[in-house]
C-alpha positions in Angstrom: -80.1 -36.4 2.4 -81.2 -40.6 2.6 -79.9 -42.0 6.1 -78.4 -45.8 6.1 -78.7 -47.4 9.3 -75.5 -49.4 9.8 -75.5 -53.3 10.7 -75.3 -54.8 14.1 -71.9 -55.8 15.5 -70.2 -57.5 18.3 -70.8 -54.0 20.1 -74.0 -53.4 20.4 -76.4 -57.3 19.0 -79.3 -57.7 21.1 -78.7 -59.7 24.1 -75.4 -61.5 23.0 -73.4 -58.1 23.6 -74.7 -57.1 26.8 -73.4 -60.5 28.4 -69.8 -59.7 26.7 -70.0 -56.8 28.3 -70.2 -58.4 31.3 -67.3 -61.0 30.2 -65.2 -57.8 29.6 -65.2 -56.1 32.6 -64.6 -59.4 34.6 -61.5 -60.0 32.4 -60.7 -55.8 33.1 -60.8 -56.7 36.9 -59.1 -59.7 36.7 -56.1 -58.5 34.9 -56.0 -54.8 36.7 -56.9 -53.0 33.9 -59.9 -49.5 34.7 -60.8 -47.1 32.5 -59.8 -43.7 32.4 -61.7 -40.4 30.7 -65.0 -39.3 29.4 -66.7 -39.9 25.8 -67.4 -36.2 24.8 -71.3 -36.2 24.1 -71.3 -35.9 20.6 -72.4 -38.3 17.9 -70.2 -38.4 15.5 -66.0 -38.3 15.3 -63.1 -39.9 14.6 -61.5 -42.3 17.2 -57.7 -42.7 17.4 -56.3 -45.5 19.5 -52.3 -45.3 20.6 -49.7 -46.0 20.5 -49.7 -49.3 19.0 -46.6 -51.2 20.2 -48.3 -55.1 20.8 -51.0 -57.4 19.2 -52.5 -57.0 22.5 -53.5 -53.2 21.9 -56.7 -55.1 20.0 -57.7 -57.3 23.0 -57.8 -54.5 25.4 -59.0 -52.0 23.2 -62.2 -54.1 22.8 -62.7 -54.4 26.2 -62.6 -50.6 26.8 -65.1 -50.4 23.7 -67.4 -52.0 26.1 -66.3 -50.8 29.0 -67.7 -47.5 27.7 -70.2 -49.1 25.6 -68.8 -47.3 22.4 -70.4 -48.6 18.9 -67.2 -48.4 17.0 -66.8 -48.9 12.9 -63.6 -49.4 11.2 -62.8 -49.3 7.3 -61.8 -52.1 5.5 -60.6 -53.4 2.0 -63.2 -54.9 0.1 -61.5 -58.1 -0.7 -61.9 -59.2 3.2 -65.3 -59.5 2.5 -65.7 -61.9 0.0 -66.9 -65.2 1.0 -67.2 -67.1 4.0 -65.6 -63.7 5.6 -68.2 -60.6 5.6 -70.4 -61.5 7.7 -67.7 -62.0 10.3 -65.9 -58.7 9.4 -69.2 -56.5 9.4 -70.3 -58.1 12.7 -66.4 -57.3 14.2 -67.4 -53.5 13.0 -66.0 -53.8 9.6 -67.3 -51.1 6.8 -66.5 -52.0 3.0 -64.1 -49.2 1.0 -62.6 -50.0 -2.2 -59.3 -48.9 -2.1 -58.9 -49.3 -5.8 -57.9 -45.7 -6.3 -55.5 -43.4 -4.3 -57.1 -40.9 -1.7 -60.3 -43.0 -2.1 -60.0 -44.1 1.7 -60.3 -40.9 2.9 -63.3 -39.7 0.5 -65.8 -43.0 1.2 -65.1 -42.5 5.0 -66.0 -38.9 5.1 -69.0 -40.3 3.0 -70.3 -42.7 5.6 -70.1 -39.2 8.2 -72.0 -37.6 5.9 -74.7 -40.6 5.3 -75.4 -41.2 9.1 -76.7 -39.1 12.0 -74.1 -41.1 14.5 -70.9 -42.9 13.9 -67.4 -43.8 15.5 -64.7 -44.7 12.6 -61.5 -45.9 14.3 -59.0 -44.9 12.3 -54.9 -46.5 13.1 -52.8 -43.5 12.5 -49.9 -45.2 13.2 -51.1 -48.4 10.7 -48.4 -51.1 12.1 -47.0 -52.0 15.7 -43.6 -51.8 14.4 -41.3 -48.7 14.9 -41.8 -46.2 12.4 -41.1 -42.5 11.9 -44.2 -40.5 12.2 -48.4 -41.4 11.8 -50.4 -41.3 8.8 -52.1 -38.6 8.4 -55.4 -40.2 6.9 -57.1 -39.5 10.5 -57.3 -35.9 10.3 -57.8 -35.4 6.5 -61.4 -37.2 7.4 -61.9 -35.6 10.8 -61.6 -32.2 8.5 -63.3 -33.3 5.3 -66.5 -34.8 7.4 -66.5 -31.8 10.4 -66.4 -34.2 13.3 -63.7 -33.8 16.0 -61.2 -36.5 17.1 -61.0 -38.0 20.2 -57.5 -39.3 21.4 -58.0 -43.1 22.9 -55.1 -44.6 24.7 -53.9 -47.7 26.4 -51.0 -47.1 28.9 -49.3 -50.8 29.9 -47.5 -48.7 32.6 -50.7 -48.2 34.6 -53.2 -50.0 33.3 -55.1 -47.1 32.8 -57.2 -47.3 29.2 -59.9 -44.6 28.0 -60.0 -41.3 26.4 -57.2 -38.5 26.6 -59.0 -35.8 24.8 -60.8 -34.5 22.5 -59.4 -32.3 19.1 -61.1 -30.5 16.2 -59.1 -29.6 13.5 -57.7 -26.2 13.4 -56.4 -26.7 9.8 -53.2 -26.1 11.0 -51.7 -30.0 11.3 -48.4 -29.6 12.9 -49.6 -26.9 15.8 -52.4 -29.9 15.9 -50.2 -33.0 16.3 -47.9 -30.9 18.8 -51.1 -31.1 21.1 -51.7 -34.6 20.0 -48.0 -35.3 21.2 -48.8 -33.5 24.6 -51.5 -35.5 25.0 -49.9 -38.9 25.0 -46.4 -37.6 26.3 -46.9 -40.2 29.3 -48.6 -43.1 27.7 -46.3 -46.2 27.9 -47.3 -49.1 25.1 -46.9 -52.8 26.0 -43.1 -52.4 23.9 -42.7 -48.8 24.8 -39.1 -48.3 22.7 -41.8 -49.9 19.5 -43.8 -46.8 19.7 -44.0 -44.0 16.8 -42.9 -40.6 17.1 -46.4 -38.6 16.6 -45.9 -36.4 13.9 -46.7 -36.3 10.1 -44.2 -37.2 7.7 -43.0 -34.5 5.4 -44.3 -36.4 2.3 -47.6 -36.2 4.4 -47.9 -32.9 5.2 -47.1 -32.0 1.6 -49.7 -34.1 0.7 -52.2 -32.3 3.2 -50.7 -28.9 1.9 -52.0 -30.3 -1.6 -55.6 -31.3 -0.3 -56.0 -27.9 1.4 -55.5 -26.1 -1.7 -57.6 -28.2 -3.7 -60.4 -27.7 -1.3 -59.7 -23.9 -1.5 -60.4 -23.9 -5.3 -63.3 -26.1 -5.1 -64.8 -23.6 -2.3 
């Protein structure tokens, strides 16, 4: 199998990141914000950031990114690329996916596991600061489709504690698996803690998983 090396970003650009690095953990000691947790030392997983409660999650998420010097990729619909924008969006970490067809998201990011040695995909499971009843469950279908493990991120306003909770591999059974998830980030308090989603898949969801998993058993 033909390995892509993936484009420089904001994360890890000769010389200009290393100095906003430095800018980052000035502004992390300024505001009273540390890290919290250790990267596992693998090369490749999924990377889920909650809860998501404030347009500030993004600000302080970045600056953990370099707090821990993590080279993190997100997905993106293609039309953000278009003119003046891509270069912007693939130097913020963006990755083109055409989400022309249904379930394609999932497929092209277990595809860009599969076509490089290392890579961190954030993925939102949660996919809007507002209240809402459960995550997406988009997250683990390409944690299991690609075999890498998930690592639980988290940024807790009550402490100003940031970093890494944990670390999950898919046991194929999602609801014993987002009951551990739930554990996990029982005491995590978001910037608008009454905003935050309830962590669990939606029953439409999880029959939609059910559905996947038997399709994969055929195809086996």
């Amino acid at each position: 199998m033909k390995r892509f090396r993936l484009h420089y970003t904001i994360f890890n650009t000769p010389i200009i990141s290393p100095f906003l690095r430095l800018v980052a953990l000035l502004l992390m000691k300024i505001t009273g914000w540390k890290t919290d947790g250790d990267l596992p030392d693998v090369k490749k997983y999924v990377l889920v950031v909650a809860p998501h409660t404030s347009n500030w999650d993004l600000f302080y998420g970045i600056l953990i990114a370099f707090a821990y010097r993590l080279k993190v990729y997100y997905m993106a619909k293609h039309q953000l690329f278009r003119f003046p924008f891509g270069a912007i969006m693939r130097w913020l970490g963006g990755i083109r996916i055409d989400r022309s067809h249904a379930g394609n998201n999932v497929a092209q990011t277990i595809q860009k596991f599969i076509e490089h040695e290392e890579l961190v995909i954030a993925v939102p499971p949660e996919g809007t600061r507002s209240k809402a009843p459960g995550w997406k469950s988009g997250f683990y279908y390409i944690s299991r489709g690609a075999g890498v493990p998930i690592v639980l991120a988290f940024i807790d306003y009550g402490r100003k504690r940031a970093g890494i909770k944990g670390v999950i591999f898919p046991s194929g059974n999602i609801e014993d698996d987002m009951e551990i998830i739930r554990q996990m980030y029982s005491d995590v308090k978001g910037r608008h803690d009454n905003q935050k989603n309830e962590i669990r898949i939606l029953p439409d969801e999880l029959r939609r998983y059910a559905k996947h998993h038997a399709d994969r058993k055929e195809t086996d």
